[in-house]
C-alpha positions in Angstrom: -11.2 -64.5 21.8 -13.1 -64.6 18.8 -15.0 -61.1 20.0 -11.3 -60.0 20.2 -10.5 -60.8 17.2 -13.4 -59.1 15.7 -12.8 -55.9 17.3 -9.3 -55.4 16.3 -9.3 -54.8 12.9 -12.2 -51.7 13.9 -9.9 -50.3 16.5 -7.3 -50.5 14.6 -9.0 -48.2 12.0 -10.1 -45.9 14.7 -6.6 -45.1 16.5 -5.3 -44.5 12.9 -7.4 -42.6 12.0 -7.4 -40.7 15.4 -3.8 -40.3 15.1 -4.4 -38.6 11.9 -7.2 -36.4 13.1 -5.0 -35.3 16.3 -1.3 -34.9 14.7 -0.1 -38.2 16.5 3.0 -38.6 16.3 3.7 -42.5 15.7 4.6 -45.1 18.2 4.1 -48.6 19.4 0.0 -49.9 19.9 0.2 -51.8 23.5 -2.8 -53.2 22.7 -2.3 -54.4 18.9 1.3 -54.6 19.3 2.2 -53.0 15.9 4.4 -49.6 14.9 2.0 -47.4 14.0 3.6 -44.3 11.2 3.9 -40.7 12.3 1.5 -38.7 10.5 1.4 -34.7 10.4 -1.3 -33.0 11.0 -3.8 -33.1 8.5 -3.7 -29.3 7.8 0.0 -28.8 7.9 1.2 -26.9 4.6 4.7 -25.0 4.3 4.8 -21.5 5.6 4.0 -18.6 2.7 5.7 -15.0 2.4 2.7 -12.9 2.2 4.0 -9.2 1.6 7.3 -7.8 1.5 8.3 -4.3 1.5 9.9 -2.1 -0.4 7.1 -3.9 -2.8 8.0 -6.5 -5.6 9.4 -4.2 -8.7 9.1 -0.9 -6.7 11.1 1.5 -8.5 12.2 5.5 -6.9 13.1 3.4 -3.4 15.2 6.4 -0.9 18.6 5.4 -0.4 18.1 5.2 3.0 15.8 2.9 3.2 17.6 0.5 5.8 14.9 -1.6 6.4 13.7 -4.7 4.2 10.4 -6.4 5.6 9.1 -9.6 4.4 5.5 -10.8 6.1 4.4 -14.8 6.8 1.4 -16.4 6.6 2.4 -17.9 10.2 4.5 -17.2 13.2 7.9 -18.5 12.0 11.0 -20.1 14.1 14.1 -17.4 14.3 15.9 -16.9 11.0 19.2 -18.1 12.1 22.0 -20.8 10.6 20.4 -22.3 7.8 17.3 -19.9 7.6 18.5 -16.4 5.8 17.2 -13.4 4.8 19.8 -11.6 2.3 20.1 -8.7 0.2 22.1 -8.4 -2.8 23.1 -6.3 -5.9 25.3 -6.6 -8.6 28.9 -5.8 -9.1 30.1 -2.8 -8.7 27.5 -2.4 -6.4 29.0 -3.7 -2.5 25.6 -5.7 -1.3 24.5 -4.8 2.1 25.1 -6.6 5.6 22.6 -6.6 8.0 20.8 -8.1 11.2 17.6 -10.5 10.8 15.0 -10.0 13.3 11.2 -11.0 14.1 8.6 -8.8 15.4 6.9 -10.2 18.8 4.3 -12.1 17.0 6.8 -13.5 14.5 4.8 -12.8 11.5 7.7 -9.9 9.9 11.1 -10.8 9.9 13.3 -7.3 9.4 16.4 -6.5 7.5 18.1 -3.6 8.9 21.0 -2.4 6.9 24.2 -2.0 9.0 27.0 -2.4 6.5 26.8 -0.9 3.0 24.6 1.7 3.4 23.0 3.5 2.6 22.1 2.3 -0.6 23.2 3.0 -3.4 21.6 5.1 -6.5 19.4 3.8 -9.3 20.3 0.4 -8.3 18.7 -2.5 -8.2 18.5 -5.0 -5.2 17.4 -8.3 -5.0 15.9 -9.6 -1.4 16.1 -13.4 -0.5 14.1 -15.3 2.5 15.2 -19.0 2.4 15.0 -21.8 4.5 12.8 -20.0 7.4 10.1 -22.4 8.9 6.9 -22.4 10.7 7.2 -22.3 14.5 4.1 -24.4 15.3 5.0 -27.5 12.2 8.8 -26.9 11.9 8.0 -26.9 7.9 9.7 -24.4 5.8 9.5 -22.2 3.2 8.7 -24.5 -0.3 11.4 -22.6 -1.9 13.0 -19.1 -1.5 11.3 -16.3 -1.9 13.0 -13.8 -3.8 12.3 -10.0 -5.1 13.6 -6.6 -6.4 13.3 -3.4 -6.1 15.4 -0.8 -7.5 16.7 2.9 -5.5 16.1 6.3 -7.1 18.6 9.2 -6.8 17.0 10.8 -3.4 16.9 10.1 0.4 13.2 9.7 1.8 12.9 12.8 4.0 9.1 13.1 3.8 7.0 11.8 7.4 4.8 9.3 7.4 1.1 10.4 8.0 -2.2 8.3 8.7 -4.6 8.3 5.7 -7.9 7.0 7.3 -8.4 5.7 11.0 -11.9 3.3 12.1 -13.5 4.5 13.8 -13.1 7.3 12.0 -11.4 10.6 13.2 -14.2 13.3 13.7 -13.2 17.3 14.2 -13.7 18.1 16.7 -14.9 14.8 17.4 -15.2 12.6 19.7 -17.1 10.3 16.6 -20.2 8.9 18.2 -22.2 5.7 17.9 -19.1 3.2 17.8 -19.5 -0.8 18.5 -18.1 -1.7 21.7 -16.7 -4.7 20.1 -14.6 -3.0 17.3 -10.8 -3.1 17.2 -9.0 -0.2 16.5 -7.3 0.3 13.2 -4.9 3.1 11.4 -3.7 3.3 7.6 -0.1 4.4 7.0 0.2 6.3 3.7 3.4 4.5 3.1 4.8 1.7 5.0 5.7 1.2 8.2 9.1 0.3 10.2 7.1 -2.9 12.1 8.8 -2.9 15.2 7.6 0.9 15.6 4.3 -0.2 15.7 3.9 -1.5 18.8 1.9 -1.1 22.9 4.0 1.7 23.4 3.7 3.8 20.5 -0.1 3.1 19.2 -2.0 3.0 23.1 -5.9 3.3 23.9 -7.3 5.5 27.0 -10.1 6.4 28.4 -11.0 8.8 31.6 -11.8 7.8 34.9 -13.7 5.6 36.0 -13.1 4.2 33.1 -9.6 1.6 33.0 -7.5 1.7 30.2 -7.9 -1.6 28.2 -5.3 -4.3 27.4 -4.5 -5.1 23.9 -2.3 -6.6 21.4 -0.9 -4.8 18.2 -0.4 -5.6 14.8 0.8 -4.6 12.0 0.7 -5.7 8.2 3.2 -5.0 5.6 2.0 -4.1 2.7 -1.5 -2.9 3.7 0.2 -0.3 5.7 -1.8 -0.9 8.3 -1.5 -1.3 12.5 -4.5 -2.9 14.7 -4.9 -2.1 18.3 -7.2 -5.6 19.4 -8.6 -4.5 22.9 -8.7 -8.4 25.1 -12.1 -7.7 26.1 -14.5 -5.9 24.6 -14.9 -1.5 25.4 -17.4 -0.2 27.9 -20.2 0.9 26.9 -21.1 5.0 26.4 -17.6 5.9 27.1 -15.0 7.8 25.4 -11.5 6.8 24.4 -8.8 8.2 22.7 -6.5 6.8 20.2 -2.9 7.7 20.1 0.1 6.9 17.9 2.9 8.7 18.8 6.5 9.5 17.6 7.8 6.6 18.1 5.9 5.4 15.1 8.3 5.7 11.8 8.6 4.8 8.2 11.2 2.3 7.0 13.5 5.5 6.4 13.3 6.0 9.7 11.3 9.3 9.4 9.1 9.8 12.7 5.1 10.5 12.3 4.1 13.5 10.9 0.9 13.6 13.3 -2.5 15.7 13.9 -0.5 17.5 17.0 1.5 20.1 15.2 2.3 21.9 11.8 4.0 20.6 9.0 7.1 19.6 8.8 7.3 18.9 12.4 6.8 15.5 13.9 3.6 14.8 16.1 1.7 12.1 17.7 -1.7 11.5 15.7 -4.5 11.4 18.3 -8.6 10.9 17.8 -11.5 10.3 20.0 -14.9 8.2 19.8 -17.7 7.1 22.0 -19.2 3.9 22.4 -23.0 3.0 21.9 -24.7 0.5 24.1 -24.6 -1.9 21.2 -22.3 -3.8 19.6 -21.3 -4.8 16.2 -23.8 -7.8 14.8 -22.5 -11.0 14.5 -22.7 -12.8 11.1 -20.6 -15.0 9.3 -17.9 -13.0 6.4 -18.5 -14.1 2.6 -17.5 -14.0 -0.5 -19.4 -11.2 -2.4 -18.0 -11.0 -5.7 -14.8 -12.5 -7.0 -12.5 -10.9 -10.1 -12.1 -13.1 -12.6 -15.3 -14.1 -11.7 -15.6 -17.8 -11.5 -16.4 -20.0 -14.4 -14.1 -16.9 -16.7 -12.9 -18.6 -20.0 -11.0 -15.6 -20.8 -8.4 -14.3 -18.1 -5.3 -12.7 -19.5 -2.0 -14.4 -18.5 -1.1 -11.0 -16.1 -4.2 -10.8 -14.0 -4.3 -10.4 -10.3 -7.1 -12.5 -8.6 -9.3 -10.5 -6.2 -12.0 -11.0 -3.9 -14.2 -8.8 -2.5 -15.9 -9.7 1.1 -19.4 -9.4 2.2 -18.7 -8.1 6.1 -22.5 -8.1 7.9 -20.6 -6.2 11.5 -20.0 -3.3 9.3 -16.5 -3.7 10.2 -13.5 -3.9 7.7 -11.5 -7.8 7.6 -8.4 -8.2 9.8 -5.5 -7.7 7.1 -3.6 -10.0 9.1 -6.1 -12.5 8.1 -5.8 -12.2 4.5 -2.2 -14.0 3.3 -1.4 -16.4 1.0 -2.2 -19.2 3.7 -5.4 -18.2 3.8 -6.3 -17.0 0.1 -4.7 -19.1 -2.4 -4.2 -20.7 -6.2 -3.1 -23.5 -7.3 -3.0 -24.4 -10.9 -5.1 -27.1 -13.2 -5.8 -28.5 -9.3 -2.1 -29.1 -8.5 0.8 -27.2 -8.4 0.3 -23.5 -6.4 0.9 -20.0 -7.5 3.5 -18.3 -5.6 2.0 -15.5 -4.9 4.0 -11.5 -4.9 1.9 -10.1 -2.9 -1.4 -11.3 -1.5 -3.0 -7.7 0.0 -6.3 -6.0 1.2 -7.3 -2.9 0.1 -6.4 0.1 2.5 -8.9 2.3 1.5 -12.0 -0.4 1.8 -10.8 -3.1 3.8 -12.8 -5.8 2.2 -10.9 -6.6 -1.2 -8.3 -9.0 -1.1 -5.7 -9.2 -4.1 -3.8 -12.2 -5.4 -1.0 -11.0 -7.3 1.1 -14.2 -8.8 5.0 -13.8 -9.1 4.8 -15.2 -12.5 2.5 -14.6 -15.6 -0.4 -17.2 -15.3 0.2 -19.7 -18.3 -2.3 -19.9 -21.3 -4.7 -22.6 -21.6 -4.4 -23.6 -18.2 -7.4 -23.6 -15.5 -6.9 -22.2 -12.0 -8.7 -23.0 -8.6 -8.3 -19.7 -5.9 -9.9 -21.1 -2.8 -9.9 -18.3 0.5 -10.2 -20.4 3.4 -13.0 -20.2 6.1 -13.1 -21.8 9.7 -11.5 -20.5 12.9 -8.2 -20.4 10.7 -9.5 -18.8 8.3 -10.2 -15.0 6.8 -11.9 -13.1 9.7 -13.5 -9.4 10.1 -12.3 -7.0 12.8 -14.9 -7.1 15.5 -14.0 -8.7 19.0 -14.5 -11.8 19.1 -13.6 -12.0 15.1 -16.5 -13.3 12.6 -15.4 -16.0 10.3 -16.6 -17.5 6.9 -18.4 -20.6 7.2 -16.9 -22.8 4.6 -14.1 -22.3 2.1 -14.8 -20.0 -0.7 -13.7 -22.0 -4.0 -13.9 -20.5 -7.6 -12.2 -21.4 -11.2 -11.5 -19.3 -14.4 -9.5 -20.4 -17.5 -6.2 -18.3 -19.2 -6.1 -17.2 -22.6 -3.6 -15.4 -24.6 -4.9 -11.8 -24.8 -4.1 -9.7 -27.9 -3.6 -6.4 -25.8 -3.9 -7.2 -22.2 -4.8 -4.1 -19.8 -1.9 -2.8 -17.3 -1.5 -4.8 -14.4 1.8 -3.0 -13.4 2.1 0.6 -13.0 5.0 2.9 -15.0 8.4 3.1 -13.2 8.2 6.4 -11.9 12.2 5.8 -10.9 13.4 9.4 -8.9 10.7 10.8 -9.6 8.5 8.7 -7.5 8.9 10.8 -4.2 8.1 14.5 -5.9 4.5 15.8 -5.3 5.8 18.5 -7.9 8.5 18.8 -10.5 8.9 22.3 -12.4 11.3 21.0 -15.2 13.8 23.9 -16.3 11.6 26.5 -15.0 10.2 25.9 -11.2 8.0 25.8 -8.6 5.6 28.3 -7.9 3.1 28.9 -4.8 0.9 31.5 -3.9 -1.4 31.0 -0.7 -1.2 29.9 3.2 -2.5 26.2 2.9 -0.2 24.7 0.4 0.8 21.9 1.8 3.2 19.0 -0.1 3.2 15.9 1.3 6.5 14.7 -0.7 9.4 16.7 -2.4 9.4 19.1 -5.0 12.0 20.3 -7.8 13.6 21.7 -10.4 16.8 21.7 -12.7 16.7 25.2 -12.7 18.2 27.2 -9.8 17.0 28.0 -6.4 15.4 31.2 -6.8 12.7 29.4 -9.6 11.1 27.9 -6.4 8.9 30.7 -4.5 6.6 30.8 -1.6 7.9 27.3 0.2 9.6 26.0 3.2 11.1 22.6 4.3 12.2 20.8 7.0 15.5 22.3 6.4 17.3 24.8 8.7 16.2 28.2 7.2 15.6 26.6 3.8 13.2 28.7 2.6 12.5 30.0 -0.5 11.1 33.6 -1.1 8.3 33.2 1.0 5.5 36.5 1.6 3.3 36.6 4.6 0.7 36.3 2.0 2.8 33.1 0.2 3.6 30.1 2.2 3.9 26.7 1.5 5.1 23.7 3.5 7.1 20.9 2.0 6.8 17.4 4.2 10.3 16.2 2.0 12.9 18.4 0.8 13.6 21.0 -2.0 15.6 19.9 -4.8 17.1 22.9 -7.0 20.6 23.9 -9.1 23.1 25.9 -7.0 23.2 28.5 -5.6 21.3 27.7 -2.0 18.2 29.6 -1.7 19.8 31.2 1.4 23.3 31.2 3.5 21.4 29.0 6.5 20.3 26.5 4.0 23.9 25.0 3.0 22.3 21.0 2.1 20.0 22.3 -0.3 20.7 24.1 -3.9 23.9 22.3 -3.8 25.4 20.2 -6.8 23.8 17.0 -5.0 20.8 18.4 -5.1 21.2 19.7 -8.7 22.0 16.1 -9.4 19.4 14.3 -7.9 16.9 16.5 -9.7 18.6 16.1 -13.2 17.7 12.5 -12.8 14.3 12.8 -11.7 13.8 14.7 -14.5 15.3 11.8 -16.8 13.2 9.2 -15.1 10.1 11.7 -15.5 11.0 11.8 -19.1 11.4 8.2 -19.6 8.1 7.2 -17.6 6.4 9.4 -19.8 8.1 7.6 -22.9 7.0 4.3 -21.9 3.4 5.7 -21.3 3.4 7.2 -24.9 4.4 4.0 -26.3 1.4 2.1 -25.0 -0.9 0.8 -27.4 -4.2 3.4 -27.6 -7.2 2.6 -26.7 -10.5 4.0 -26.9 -11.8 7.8 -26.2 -15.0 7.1 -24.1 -16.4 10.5 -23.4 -15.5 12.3 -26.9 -12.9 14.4 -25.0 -15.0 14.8 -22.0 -14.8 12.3 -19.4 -17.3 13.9 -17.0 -19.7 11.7 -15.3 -18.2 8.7 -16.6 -17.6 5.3 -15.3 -14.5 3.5 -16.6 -12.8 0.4 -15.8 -9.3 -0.6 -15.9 -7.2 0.2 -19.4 -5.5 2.6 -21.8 -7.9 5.8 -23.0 -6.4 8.3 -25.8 -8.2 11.1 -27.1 -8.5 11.1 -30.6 -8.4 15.1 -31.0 -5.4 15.0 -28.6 -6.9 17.0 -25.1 -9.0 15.2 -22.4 -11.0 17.5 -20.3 -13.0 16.3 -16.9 -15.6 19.3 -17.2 -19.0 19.6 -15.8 -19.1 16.4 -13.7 -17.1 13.8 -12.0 -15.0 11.0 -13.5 -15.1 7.7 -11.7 -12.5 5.0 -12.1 -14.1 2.1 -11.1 -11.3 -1.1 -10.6 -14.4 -3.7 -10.3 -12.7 -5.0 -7.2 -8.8 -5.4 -8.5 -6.9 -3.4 -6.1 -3.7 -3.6 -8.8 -6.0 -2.1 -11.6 -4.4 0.5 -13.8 -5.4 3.8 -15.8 -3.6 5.6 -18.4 -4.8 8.3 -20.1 -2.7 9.7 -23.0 -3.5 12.9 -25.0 -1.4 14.4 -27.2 -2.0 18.4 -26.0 -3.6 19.7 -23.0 -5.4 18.0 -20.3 -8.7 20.4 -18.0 -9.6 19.7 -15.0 -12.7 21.7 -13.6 -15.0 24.2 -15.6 -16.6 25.1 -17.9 -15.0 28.3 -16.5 -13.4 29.0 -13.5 -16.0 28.4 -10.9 -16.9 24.4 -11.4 -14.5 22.2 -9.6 -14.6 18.5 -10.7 -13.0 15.3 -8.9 -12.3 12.0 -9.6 -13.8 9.2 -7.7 -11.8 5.9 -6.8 -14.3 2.6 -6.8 -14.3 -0.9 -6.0 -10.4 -1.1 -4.7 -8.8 2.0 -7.7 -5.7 3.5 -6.2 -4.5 6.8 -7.0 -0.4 5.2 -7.4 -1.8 3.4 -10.6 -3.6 6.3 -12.2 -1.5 8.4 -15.2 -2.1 11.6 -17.5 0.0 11.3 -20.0 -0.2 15.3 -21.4 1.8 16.8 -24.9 1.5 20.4 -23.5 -0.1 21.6 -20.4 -2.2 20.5 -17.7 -5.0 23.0 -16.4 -6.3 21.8 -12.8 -9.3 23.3 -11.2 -8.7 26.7 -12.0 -11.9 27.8 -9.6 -10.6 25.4 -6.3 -11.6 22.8 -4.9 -12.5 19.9 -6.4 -9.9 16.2 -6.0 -7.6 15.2 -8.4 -5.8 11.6 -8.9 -2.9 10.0 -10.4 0.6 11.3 -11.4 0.3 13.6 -13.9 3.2 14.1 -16.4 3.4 17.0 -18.9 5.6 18.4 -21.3 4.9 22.3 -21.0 3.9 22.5 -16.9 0.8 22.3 -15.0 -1.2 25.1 -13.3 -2.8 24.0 -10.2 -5.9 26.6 -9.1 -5.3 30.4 -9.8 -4.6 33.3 -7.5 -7.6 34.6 -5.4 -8.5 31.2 -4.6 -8.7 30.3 -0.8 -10.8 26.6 -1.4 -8.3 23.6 -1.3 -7.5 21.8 -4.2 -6.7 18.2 -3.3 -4.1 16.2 -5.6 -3.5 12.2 -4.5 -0.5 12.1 -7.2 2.0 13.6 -8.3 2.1 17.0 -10.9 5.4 16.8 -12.8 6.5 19.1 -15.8 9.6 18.1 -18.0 9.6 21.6 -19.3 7.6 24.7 -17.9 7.0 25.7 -14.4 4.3 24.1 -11.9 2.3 27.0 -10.3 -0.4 26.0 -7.3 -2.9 28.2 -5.3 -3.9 26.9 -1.7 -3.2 23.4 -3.4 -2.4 19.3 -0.9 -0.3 17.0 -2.6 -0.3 14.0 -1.1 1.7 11.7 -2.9 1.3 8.2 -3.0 4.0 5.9 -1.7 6.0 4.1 -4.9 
């Protein structure tokens, strides 16, 4: 009895503490004969909305955008009765109904717009998820998550494309030498409806004797990015082929623009690779660098936090890893950020960005932690690689004098022209102009030569010598540039451009009115390096002449450039033969890159050569000059509040707002 008696007290310990360690759930002991307390599991926290779509303060949103995403950090229970998912706007603005539904893994819930659309101009929307909860815990939400994003003046119109698939696409390909225990991954340059992306639509073949593998897809809003994850690793020395097809559309509703057919016709996307004998190496994902860096005394109160991953299989991290369950802050060791966004960087897929919903607050210290373990951050090979242990850093908030953009400008209408020709047009010469977004003018139809839409016999004075395909539409003053193009050069038309214009003119206002900063190169920013911040010349014209300028974002995906100069901005040169790019580093993006020009911007006059950013100018922009067959590349946008914009052989691709 006495032995008994002994024992007890230890076994008590040890089925309370196994109760703890397994989730119990509470009940009477039948061999102490006491009511032991439920306890949750020790790793239970409330469910987290990781990325939402249209993005937190997105301005130059289509009106028809009818679908409102909003990502978790978990599989979540139906958002039904008390759970909701709303979107609003002011009076006199009618807010929207819709339906609420979750993709198959129940990681996006969707708002599709059914009533009160589609939306309605230069207005802005607020989105709501409240009272959702996790599927697996039953917890919910800590609080509602809200956000806003305001509509331009113009429908969406242009496809959807992919940017970058891994394993790479190869022409003619197939790309050799690929691990056998990669999964399969494409980047969307804008975002994607989810449930489009799905077995159906994004599928994996191979020839006989080879069987077709089994897989699961994802998709994750915000990185713009779908994952084909075979169930077994692929044979070895064997070809497959990658398809997405048609089915595939943005949140407009605008089916792929593929690599299966011309511009502006729909197509499936379809590449090829060959497996090695090997596969990926194994080895545990770390933290290689963190921004602020830990132990910063000096963080400004709008910083983003950012990590950057050390990935020994070569591979890129799972996006659907990377969430604000598994990469968070928490203030002074207590309360947590709420995070806007928490995203990994499409073009590297190894930076991870904490963007908070609220300013950080001064004097106070912050704790990120990104969690490691099975449940943790993981790469993309098959099985997954996983960080060892969490990854825990600190940094302290001051109140900076001049803190460096962390926002982009609102871009409003104007966000979804590759080129704007002000009161004078748009001008083409050459057979491989291609824009990748809309272009315009406020002057009338016949200022826009050598193009073509999607439009029924919408085109506008092309030559066999002069053609250029627009992936959007053509916005001009009346009169329609012919009888079989009756929706274009049409007083809606007219309209929507007059306010692109405005917002054009007001971005470039606001960009103006930044504080200066500091001219780095004397004028010339060839073969520089620069971080983050606001550059002005001080004899009013930048030029990027005789080398390459690199924007480096030192790992902060949300990092932003402006560049303001009071006349002319040259790209390419001396003289017309000497292309020269810019180079995005360490996570830059080319949506938060801005030229800022008082007369006219000059762009690779030679082709060739890459430009970045949205360039806004008062007296028009000249893109290459006629003769020139060699592409000229532009990741922006080139908009002109007065003069014409003239292009030789010249891709826009602009980036989504």
């Amino acid at each position: 009895m006495n032995r008994l008696q002994n024992i007890r007290p230890w076994l008590a310990a040890f089925m309370v503490a196994s109760l703890v360690a397994c989730g119990g759930s509470g009940g009477r002991d039948p061999v102490l004969g006491f009511d032991t307390p439920p306890v949750p599991p020790a790793a239970a926290v409330p469910p987290t909305v990781t990325a939402v779509a249209p993005a937190p303060g997105a301005t130059g949103v289509a009106t028809n955008n009818a679908l409102i995403t909003a990502a978790f950090s978990e599989p979540m229970a139906p958002i039904t009765g008390a759970a909701t998912f709303t979107v609003t706007c002011a009076a006199p603005c009618t807010s929207p109904t819709g339906t609420v539904s979750l993709d198959g893994a129940g990681r996006i819930a969707t708002f599709t717009v059914t009533g009160g659309g589609p939306l309605a101009v230069s207005t802005t929307y607020t989105a709501t998820v409240a009272g959702a909860t996790s599927l697996a815990t039953g917890l919910a939400l800590a609080s509602p998550y809200s956000w806003q994003f305001t509509t331009g003046a113009a429908p969406d119109t242009t496809r959807p494309r992919v940017s970058l698939t891994v394993p790479a696409t190869s022409t003619p390909g197939p790309t050799t030498g690929v691990a056998t225990n990669s999964a399969i991954s494409a980047v969307f340059t804008e975002d994607m409806a989810p449930a489009s992306l799905n077995a159906s639509t994004f599928t994996l073949t191979c020839f006989p004797p080879c069987v077709a593998p089994a897989g699961t897809v994802t998709y994750s809003v915000g990185n713009e990015t779908a994952v084909f994850t075979p169930a077994t690793t692929l044979a070895a020395n064997t070809t497959y082929v990658a398809t997405i097809t048609t089915g595939a559309t943005d949140l407009a509703g605008n089916a792929l623009a593929g690599n299966q057919a011309p511009l502006p016709a729909a197509s499936d996307y379809i590449w090829s690779f060959t497996t090695s004998a090997v596969v990926a190496p194994a080895g545990n994902v770390s933290v290689l660098s963190t921004n602020p860096a830990s132990g910063a005394a000096a963080v400004c109160t709008n910083a983003t936090v950012n990590a950057t991953f050390s990935v020994p299989s070569g591979l890129r991290m799972n996006p659907a890893t990377v969430n604000s369950g598994t990469f968070t802050v928490t203030r002074n060791g207590g309360a947590a950020v709420t995070a806007s966004t928490v995203l990994l960087d499409a073009a590297t897929g190894r930076i991870a960005t904490f963007t908070p919903q609220s300013p950080l607050v001064v004097g106070a210290t912050y704790t990120a932690r990104i969690k490691g373990g099975a449940a943790g951050v993981a790469d993309l090979a098959v099985p997954a690689n996983t960080m060892l242990a969490d990854k825990v850093w600190s940094f302290t908030v001051v109140d900076c004098a001049v803190p460096p953009p962390q926002v982009g400008v609102p871009l409003g209408s104007a966000a979804l022209f590759g080129a704007f020709g002000g009161t004078a047009g748009v001008t083409n010469q050459g057979l491989n102009t291609v824009i990748n977004g809309s272009i315009g003018t406020t002057a009338v139809s016949t200022a826009v030569t050598g193009f073509h839409d999607a439009g029924p016999g919408c085109t506008y004075t092309e030559t066999p010598l002069n053609v250029g395909t627009v992936n959007g539409l053509i916005y001009t003053a009346p009169p329609p540039p012919t009888v079989a193009c009756p929706s274009e050069g049409t007083a809606t038309t007219f309209a929507i451009a007059t306010q692109a214009r405005a917002d054009a003119l007001a971005a470039y206002n606001a960009l103006v009115a930044m504080p200066g900063g500091p001219d780095p190169g004397a004028g010339n920013l060839a073969n520089l390096t620069l971080a983050p911040g606001v550059y002005t010349s001080n004899a009013g014209s930048f030029m990027i002449q005789g080398g390459n300028l690199t924007l480096d974002a030192q790992g902060n995906a949300n990092a932003v450039w402006v560049f303001q100069m009071a006349t002319s901005l040259t790209v390419g040169g001396p003289g017309a033969a000497f292309p020269s790019s810019i180079i995005l580093a360490n996570g830059a993006r080319a949506r938060n890159v801005y030229w800022q020009v008082g007369s006219a911007a000059t762009i690779n006059a030679g082709g060739g050569g890459t430009m970045v950013g949205t360039v806004i100018s008062q007296s028009g922009a000249a893109i290459s000059t006629p003769g020139n067959v060699t592409l000229v590349t532009v990741n922006g946008r080139v908009l002109s509040l007065g003069a014409s914009v003239t292009m030789v052989n010249t891709v826009i691709n602009v980036p989504a707002p």
